[in-house]
VEXDREN-2710 file (C-alpha; in Angstrom, 1 decimal):
% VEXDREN-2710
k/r/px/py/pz
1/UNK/-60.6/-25.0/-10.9
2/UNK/-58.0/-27.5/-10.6
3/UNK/-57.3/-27.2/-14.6
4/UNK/-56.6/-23.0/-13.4
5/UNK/-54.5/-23.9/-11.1
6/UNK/-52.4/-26.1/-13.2
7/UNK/-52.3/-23.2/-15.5
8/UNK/-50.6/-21.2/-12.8
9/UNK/-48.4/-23.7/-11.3
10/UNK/-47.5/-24.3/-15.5
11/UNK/-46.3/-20.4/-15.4
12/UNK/-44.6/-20.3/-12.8
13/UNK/-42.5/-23.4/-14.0
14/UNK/-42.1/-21.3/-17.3
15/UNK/-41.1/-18.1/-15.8
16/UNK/-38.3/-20.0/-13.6
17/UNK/-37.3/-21.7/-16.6
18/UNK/-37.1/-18.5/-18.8
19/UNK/-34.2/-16.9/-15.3
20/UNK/-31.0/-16.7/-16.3
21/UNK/-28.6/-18.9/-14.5
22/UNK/-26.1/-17.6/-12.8
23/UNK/-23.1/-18.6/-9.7
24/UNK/-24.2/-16.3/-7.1
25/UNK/-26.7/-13.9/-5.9
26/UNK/-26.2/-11.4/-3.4
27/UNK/-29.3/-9.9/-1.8
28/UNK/-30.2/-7.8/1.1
29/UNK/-27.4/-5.9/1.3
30/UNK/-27.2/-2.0/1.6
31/UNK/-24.2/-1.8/-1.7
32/UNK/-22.1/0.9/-2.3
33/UNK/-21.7/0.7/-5.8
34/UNK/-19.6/3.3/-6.5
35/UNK/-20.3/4.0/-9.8
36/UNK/-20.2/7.2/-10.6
37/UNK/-23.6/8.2/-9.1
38/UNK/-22.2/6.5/-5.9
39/UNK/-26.2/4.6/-6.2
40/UNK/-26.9/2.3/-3.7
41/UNK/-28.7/-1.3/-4.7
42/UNK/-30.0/-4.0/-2.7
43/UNK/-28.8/-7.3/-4.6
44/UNK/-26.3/-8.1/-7.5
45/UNK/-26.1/-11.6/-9.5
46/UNK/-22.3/-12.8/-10.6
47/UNK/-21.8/-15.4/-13.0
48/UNK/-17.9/-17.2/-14.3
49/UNK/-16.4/-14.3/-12.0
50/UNK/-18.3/-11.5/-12.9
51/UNK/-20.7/-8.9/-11.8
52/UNK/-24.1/-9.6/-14.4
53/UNK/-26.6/-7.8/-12.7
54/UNK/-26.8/-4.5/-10.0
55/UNK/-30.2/-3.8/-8.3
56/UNK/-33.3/-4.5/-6.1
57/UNK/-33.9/-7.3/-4.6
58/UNK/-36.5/-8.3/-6.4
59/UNK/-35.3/-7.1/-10.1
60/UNK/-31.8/-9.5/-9.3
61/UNK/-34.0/-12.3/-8.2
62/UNK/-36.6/-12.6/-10.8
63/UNK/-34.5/-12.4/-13.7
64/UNK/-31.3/-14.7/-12.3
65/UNK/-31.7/-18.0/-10.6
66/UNK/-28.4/-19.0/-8.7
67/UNK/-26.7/-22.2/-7.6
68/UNK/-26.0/-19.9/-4.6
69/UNK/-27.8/-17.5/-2.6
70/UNK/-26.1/-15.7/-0.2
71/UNK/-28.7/-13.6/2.5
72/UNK/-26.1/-10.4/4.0
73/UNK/-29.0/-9.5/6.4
74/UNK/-29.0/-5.6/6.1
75/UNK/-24.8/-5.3/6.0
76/UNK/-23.4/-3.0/3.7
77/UNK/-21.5/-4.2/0.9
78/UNK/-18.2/-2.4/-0.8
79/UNK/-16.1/-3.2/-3.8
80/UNK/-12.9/-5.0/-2.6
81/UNK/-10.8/-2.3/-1.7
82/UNK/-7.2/-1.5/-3.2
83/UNK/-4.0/-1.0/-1.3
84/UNK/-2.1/1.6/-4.0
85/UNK/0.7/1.9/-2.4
86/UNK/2.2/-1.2/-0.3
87/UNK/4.8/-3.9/-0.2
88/UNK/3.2/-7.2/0.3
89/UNK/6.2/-9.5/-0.5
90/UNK/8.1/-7.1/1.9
91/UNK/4.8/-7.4/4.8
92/UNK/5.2/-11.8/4.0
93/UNK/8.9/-11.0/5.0
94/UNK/8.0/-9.1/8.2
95/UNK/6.2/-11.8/9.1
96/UNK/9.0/-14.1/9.3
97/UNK/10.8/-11.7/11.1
98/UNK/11.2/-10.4/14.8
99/UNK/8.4/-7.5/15.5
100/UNK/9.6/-4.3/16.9
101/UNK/6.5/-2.1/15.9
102/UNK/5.1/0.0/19.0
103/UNK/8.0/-0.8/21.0
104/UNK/8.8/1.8/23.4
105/UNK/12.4/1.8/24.0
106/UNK/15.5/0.4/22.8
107/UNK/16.2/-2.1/25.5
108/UNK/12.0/-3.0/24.7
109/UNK/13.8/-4.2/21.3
110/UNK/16.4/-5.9/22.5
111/UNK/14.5/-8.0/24.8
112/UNK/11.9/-8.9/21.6
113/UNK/14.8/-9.5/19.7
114/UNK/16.3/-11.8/22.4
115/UNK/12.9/-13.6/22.5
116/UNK/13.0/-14.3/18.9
117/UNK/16.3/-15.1/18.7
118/UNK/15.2/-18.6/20.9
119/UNK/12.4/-19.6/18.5
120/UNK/14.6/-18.9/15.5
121/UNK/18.2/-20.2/16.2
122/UNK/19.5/-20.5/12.9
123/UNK/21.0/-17.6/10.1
124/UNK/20.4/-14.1/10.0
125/UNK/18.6/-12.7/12.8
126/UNK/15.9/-10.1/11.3
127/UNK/13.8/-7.6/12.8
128/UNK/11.7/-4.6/11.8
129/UNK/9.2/-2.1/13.2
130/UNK/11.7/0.1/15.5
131/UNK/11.0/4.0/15.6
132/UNK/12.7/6.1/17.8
133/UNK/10.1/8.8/17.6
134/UNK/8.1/6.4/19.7
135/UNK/10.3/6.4/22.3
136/UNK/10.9/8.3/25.4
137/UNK/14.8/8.9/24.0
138/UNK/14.3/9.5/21.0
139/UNK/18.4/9.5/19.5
140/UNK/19.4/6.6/17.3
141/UNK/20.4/3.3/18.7
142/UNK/23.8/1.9/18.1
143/UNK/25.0/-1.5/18.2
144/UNK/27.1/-1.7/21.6
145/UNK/24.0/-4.5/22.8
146/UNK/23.8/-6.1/19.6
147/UNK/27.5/-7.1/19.8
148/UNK/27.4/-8.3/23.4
149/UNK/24.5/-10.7/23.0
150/UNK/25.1/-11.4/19.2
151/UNK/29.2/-11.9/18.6
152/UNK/29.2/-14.7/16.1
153/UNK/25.4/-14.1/14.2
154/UNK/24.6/-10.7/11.7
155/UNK/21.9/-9.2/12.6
156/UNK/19.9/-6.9/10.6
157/UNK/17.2/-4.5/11.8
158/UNK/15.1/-2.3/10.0
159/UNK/13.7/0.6/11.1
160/UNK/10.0/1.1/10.2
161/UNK/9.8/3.0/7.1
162/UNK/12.7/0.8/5.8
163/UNK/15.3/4.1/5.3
164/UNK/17.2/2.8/7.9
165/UNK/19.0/0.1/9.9
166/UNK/20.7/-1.0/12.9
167/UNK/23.2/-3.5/12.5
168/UNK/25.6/-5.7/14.6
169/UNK/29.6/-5.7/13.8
170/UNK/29.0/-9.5/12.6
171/UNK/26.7/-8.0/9.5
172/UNK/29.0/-5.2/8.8
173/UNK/31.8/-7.8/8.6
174/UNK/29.9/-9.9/6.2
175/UNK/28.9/-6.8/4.2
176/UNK/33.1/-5.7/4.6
177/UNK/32.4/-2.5/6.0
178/UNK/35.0/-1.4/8.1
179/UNK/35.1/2.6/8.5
180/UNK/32.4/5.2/7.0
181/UNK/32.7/6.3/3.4
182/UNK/30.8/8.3/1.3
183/UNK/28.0/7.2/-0.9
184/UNK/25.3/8.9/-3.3
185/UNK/22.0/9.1/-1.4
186/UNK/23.4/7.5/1.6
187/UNK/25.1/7.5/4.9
188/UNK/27.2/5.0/7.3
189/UNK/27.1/6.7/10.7
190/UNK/30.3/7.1/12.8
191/UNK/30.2/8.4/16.3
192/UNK/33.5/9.5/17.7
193/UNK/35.5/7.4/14.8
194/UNK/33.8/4.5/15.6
195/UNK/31.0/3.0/13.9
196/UNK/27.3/3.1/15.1
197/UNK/25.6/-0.4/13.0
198/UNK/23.2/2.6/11.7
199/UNK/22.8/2.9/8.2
200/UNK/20.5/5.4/5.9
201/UNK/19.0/4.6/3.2
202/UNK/21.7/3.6/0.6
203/UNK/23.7/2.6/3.1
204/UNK/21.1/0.0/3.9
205/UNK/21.5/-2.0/0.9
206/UNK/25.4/-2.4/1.7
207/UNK/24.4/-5.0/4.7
208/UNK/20.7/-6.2/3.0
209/UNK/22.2/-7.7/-0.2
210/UNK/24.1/-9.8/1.6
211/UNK/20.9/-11.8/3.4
212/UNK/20.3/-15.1/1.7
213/UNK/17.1/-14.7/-0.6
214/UNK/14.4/-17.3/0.5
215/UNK/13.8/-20.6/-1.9
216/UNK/10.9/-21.3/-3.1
217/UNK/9.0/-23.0/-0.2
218/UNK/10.1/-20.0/2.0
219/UNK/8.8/-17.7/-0.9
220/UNK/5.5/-19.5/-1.5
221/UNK/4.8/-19.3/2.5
222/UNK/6.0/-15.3/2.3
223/UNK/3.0/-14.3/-0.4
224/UNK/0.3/-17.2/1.2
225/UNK/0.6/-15.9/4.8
226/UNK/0.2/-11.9/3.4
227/UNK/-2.8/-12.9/1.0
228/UNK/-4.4/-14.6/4.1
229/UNK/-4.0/-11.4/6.7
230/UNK/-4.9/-9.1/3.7
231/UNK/-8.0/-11.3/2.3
232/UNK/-9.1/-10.7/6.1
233/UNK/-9.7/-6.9/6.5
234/UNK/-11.1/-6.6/2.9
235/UNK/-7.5/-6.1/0.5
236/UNK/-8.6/-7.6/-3.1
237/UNK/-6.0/-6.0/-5.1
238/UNK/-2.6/-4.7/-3.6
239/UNK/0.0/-2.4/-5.7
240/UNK/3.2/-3.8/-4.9
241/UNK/5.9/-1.5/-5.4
242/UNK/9.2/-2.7/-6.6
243/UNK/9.9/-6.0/-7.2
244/UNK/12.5/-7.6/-9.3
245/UNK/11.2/-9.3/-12.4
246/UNK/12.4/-12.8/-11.0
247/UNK/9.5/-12.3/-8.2
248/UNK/7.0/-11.6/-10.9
249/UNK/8.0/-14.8/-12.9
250/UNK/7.8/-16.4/-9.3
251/UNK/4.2/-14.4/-9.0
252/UNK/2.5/-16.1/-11.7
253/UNK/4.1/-19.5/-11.2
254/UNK/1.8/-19.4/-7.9
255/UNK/-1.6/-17.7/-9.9
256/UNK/-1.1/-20.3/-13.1
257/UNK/-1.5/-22.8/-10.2
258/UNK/-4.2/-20.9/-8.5
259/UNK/-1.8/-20.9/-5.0
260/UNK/-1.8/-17.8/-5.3
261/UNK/-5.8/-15.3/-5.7
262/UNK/-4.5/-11.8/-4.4
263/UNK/-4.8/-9.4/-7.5
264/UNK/-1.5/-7.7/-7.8
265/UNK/-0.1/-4.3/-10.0
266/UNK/3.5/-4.3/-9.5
267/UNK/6.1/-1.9/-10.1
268/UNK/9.6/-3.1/-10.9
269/UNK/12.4/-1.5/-9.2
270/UNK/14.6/1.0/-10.7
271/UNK/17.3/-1.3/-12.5
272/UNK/18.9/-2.4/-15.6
273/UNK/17.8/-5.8/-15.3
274/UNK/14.5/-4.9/-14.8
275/UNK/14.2/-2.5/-17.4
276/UNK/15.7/-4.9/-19.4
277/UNK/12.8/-7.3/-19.0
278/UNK/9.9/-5.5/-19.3
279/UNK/11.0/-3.7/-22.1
280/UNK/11.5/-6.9/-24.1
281/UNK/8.8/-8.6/-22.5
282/UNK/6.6/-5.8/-22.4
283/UNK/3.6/-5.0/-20.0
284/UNK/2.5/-8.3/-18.8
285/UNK/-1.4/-8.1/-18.0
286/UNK/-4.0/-11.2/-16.9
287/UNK/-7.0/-11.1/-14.5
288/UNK/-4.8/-11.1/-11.5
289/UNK/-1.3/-10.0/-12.5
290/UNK/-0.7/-6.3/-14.1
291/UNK/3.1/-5.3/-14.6
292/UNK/3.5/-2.0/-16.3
293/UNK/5.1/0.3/-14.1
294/UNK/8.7/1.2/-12.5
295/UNK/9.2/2.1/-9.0
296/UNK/11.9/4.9/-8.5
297/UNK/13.2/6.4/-5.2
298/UNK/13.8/9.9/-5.3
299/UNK/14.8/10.5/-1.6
300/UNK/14.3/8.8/2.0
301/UNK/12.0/9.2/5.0
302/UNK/11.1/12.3/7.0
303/UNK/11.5/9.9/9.8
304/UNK/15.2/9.2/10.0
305/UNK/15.7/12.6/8.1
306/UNK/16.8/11.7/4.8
307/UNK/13.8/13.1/2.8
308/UNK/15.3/15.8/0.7
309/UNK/14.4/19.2/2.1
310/UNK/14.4/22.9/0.2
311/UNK/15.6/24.1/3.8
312/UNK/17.5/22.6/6.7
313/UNK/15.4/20.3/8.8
314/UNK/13.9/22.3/12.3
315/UNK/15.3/20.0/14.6
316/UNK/18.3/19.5/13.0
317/UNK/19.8/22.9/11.4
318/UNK/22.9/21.0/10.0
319/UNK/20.8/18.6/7.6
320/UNK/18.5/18.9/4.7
321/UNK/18.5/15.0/3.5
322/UNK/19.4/14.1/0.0
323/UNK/18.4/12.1/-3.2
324/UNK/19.2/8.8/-3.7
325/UNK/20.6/9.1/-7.2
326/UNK/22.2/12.1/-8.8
327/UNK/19.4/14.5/-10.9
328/UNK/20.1/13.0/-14.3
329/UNK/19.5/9.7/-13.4
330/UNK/16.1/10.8/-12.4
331/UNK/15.9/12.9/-16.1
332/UNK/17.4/10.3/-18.1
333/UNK/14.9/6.9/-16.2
334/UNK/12.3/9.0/-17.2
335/UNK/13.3/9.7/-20.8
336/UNK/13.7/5.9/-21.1
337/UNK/10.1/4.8/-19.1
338/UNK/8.4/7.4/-21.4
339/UNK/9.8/6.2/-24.6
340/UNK/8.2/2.9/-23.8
341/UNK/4.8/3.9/-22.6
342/UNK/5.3/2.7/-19.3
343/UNK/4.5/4.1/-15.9
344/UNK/6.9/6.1/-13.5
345/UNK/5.9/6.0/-9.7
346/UNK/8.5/7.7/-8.1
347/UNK/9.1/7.6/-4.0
348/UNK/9.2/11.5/-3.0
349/UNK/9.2/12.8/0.6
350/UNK/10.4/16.1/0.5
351/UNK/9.6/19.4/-0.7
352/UNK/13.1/19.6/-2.6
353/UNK/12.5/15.6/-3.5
354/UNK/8.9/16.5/-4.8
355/UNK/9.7/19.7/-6.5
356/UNK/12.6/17.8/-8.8
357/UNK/10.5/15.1/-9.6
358/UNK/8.0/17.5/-10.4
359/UNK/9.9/19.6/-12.6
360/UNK/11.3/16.1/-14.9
361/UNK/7.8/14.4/-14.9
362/UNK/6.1/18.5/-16.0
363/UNK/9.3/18.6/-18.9
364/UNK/8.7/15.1/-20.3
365/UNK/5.0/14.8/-19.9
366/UNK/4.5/18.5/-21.7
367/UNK/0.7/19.2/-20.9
368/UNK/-2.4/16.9/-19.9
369/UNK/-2.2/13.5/-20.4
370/UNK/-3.6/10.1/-19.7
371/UNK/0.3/8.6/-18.7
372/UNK/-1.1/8.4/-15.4
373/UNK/2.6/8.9/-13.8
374/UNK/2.7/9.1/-10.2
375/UNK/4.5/10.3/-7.1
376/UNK/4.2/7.9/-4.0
377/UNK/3.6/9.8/-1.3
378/UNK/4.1/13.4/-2.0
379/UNK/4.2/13.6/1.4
380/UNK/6.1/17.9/1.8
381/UNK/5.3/19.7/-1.0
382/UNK/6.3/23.5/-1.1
383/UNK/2.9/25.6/-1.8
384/UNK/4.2/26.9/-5.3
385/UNK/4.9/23.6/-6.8
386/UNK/0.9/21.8/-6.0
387/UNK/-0.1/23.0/-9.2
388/UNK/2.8/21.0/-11.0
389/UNK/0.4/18.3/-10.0
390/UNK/-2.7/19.2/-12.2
391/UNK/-0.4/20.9/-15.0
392/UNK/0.6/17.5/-16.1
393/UNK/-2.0/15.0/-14.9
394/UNK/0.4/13.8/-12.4
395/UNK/-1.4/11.2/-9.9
396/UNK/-0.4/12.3/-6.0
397/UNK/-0.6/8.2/-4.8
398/UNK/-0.6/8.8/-0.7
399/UNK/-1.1/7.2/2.6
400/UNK/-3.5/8.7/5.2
401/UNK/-2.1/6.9/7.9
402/UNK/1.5/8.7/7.6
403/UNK/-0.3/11.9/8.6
404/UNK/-1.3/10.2/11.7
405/UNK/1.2/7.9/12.5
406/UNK/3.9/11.5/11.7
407/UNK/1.6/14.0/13.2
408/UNK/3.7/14.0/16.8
409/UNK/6.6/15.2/15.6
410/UNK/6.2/16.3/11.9
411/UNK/6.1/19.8/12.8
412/UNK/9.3/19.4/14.9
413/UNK/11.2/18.0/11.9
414/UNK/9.2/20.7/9.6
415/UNK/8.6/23.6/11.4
416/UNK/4.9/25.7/11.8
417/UNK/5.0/26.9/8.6
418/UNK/6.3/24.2/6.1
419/UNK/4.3/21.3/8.2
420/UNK/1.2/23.3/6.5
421/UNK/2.2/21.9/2.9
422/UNK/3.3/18.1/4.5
423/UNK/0.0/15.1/4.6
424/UNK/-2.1/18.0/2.5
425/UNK/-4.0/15.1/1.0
426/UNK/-7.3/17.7/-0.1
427/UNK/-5.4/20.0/-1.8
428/UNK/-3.5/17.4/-3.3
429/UNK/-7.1/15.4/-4.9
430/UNK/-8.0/19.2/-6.3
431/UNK/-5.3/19.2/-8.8
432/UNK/-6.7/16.3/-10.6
433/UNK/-10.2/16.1/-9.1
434/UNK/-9.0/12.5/-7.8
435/UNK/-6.8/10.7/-5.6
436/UNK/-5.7/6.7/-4.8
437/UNK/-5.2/5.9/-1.1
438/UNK/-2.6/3.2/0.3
439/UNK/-1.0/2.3/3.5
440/UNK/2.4/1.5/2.4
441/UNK/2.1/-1.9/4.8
442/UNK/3.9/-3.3/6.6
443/UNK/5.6/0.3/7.2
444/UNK/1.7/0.9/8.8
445/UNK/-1.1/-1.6/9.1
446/UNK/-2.7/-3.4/6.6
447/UNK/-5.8/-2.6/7.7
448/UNK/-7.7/-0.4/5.3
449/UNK/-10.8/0.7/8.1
450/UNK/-7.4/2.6/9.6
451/UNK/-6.9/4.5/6.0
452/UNK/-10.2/5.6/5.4
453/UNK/-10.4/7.0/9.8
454/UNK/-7.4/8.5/8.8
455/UNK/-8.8/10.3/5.4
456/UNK/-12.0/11.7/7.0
457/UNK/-11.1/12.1/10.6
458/UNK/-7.5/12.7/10.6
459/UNK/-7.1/11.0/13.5
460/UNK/-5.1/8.0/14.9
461/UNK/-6.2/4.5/16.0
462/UNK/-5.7/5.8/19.2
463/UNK/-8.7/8.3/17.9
464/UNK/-6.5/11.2/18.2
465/UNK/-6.3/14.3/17.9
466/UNK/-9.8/14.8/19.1
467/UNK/-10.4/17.3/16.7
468/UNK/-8.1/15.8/13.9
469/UNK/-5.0/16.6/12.4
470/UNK/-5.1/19.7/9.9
471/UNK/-8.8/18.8/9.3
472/UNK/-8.5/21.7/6.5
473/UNK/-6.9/18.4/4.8
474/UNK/-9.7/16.0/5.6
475/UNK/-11.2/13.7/2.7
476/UNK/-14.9/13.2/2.6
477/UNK/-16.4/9.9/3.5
478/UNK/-17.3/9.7/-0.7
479/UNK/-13.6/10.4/-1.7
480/UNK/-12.2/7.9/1.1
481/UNK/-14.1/5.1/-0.4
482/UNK/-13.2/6.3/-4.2
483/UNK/-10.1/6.6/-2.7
484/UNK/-9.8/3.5/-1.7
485/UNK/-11.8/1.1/-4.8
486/UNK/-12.3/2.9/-8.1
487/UNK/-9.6/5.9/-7.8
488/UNK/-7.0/3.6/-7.0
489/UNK/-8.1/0.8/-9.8
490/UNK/-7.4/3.7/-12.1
491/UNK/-3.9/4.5/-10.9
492/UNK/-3.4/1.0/-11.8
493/UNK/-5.4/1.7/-15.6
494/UNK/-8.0/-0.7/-14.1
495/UNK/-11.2/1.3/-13.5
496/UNK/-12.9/-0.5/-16.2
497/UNK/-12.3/-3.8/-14.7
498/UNK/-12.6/-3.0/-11.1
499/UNK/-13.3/-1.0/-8.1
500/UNK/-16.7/-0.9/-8.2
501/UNK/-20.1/-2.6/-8.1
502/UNK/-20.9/-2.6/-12.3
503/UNK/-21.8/-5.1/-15.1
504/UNK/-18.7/-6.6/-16.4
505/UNK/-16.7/-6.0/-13.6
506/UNK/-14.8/-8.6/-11.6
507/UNK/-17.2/-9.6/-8.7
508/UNK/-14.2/-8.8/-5.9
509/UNK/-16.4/-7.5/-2.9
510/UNK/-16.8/-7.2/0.4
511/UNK/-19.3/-7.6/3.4
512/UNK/-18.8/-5.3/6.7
513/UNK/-20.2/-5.6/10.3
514/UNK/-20.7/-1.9/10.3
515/UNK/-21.4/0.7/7.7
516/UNK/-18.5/3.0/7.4
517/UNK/-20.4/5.5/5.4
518/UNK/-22.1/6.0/8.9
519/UNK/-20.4/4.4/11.6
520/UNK/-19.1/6.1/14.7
521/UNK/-15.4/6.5/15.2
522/UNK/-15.2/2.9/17.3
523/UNK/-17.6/1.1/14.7
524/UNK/-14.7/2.2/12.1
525/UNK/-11.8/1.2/14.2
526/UNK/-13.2/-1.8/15.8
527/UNK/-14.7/-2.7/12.2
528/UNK/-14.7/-6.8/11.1
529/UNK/-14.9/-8.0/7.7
530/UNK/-17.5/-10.2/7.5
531/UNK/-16.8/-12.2/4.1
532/UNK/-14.3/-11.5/1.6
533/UNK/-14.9/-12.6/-2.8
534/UNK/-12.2/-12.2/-5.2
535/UNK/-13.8/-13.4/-8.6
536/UNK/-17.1/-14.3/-7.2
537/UNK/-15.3/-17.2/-5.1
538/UNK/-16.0/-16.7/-1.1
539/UNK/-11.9/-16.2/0.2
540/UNK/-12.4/-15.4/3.6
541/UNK/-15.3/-15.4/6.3
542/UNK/-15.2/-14.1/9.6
543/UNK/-15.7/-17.1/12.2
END
């Protein structure tokens, strides 16, 4: 008997020998892996940052043995999710800045501003997050207040979709603007001869460029404090769109020293310089870092009306908005991006805006392709011109949360009619079958529980409308969550690496209090993220 039971305890040895060692196990989770079954497993095993094995608990525990064994009692388990479409060097700047987001009037941002101003005596004085539409007057503020309290400092305040700013005479001195002029894609507002401090969209840049660019410690702190709030609602790789290359050098300074973990794709702005150095560079692709594409601005914001419109705007009979840069700068960028097998992602608002970005990607492109080119935001599209989507594999890259966040006064701006084809996000997925999700932070929240209410429910924070917006729109709970992981990994050209649970892909997951695939409209909005990996390495946990 005791010579059996040797035996036994000799096999047991054996078969925990013969396990294959590995970093870290996962188990008793309900995981989404969203492969393209969408299967559901129970426990996965990750070894040197990667996932090595999907399945039952029991399958994942007797063939790997793990240094670490992490227990997720029950919670369900996503891949990390993807921002497509955001600015998080831009959201790291907003946090060193004055807030002005839900404000309610303009003397509300006056007296933040004032506030901040106390804690932050020295240079510029920044602020951003102001929209009009959220208040009860809903005209343009000028900059009468700004120069009482503000004589001898510039301030600089951007409005929340960043197509507009208010400025103080002290910052239009420094920029050397003295009257109006005209500009391409751009306009410095006068009232009554005089000028207002507001500026639209090209106009902006006129007063921006001249704010001092951080150094490098103020730089470092911008990216650490955004990786840390976006590590904590579940972000594990963010598209970044447009940077200049000397942020990118800057980018992988801080991930060669490991500073930095955030995964990032970014686009480079529409410039010479930039082209410049990607072209003689060329794409520049590691496990965090993936620089192939160029960000291009076809038009501004529905918001402050300078989206390019087919018609005059509803509200305002006498405008239709403009593009930024003159047609053949559009044709001839993308002549040039083509010729180098790189990516265009183009900023388009408008139907008008849409429909000429439409017709240059359709002419260059030719037919079906795998260029994956993109339009950010395709946010008014005139019903002819949705099939100029799927004619030439063009990716629509949009933001749930503009429906929402737009949806009190879109139609006012659009009209009954044309508001139809605006935030049509289901239509929009049908061309191509698929479609990446974003929340083009810190213009709304980071927070990705936000995108995916906004993609199935059509409905606000605020869980309005209660029946949802244009619900004819509405994403299923499936396409939310592709959506959000492996649809927009492969805007990036990443599907095969990430953005979802599979062998050989990076382990970059997550762990949520409450299912989403299930939860009730306050266990989505009141959502936590439990624990946070990016390369099988534990970045945040809830406390």
């Amino acid at each position: 008997m005791k010579q059996f039971s040797f035996f036994i305890l000799f096999l047991l040895l054996l078969m925990g020998c013969s396990k294959k060692k590995v970093d870290l196990i996962i188990y008793n989770g309900k995981i989404y892996t969203v492969n393209e079954k969408f299967d559901l497993a129970e426990a996965m095993a990750i070894q040197d940052g990667k996932i090595v094995g999907v399945g039952t608990n029991s399958d994942i525990r007797s063939e790997f043995k793990a240094n670490e064994e992490v227990d997720v009692h029950g919670k369900a388990v996503y891949p990390g999710f993807i921002d497509a479409h955001a600015h998080f060097f831009g959201y790291g700047q907003s946090l060193q800045a004055a807030d002005l987001k839900e404000t309610t009037s303009w003397d509300e941002v006056v007296l933040h501003l004032t506030e901040f101003a106390k804690t932050h005596p020295d240079g510029w004085l920044i602020g951003r997050g102001w929209d009009q539409n959220d208040w009860a007057d809903k005209r343009f503020p000028t900059k009468e207040k700004l120069d009482q309290l503000f004589p001898d400092r510039p301030v600089f305040l951007e409005r929340i979709d960043g197509h507009a700013a208010l400025v103080n005479q002290k910052a239009l001195d420094e920029a050397a603007i003295s009257k109006s002029f005209a500009l391409t894609g751009g306009d410095i507002v006068e009232k009554n001869g005089k000028l207002t401090g507001l500026l639209i969209d090209n106009a902006v840049g006129l007063v921006q460029n001249k704010i001092p660019s951080p150094n490098e410690k103020q730089a470092e702190k911008i990216f650490l404090d955004a990786e840390k709030n976006c590590f904590a609602v579940g972000l594990t790789t963010i598209d970044d769109c447009g940077l200049d290359f000397e942020a990118v050098d800057f980018i992988e300074k801080l991930q060669a020293q490991k500073t930095l973990k955030m995964r990032l794709y970014v686009m480079l702005s529409d410039t010479e310089k930039n082209f410049d150095y990607l072209f003689k560079r060329g794409a520049i692709k590691t496990d965090r870092l993936n620089v192939r594409a160029f960000k291009v601005y076809a038009d501004g914001a529905l918001g402050s009306r300078g989206a390019c419109l087919l018609h005059p705007y509803s509200d305002m009979p006498q405008k239709s908005g403009f593009l930024l840069s003159e047609v053949k700068h559009f044709e001839e960028v993308a002549k040039k991006i083509n010729d180098h097998n790189f990516q265009m992602c183009t900023h388009a608002i408008g139907d008008s805006a849409n429909r000429t970005i439409l017709k240059i990607y359709n002419q260059v492109l030719g037919a079906k392709n795998d260029k994956r080119w993109r339009i950010e935001h395709a946010q008014v599209v005139a019903p002819a011109d949705f099939k100029l989507f799927g004619k030439s594999s063009i990716i629509p890259s949009v933001q749930p949360t503009h429906a929402t966040s737009d949806m009190y006064w879109a139609e006012d701006r659009l009209g009954p009619q044309r508001v139809k084809g605006a935030y049509a996000y289901k239509q929009l997925m049908n061309e191509n079958g698929w479609i990446p999700l974003g929340t083009d932070f810190p213009v709304e929240q980071i927070n990705p529980m936000f995108t995916f209410f906004a993609a199935t429910a059509r409905k606000d924070a605020k869980d309005y409308p209660a029946g949802g917006y244009q619900m004819e729109n509405a994403l299923t709970a499936e396409q939310a969550l592709r959506g959000m992981t492996i649809w927009a990994a492969k805007a990036n050209f990443e599907e095969k690496e990430k953005g979802s649970i599979e062998i050989g892909k990076f382990a970059d997951f997550i762990v949520l209090e409450n299912d989403i695939m299930k939860a009730t409209s306050a266990q989505i909005l009141n959502n936590k993220v439990l624990k946070t990996y990016v390369n099988g390495e534990k970045v945040y946990e809830h406390k």
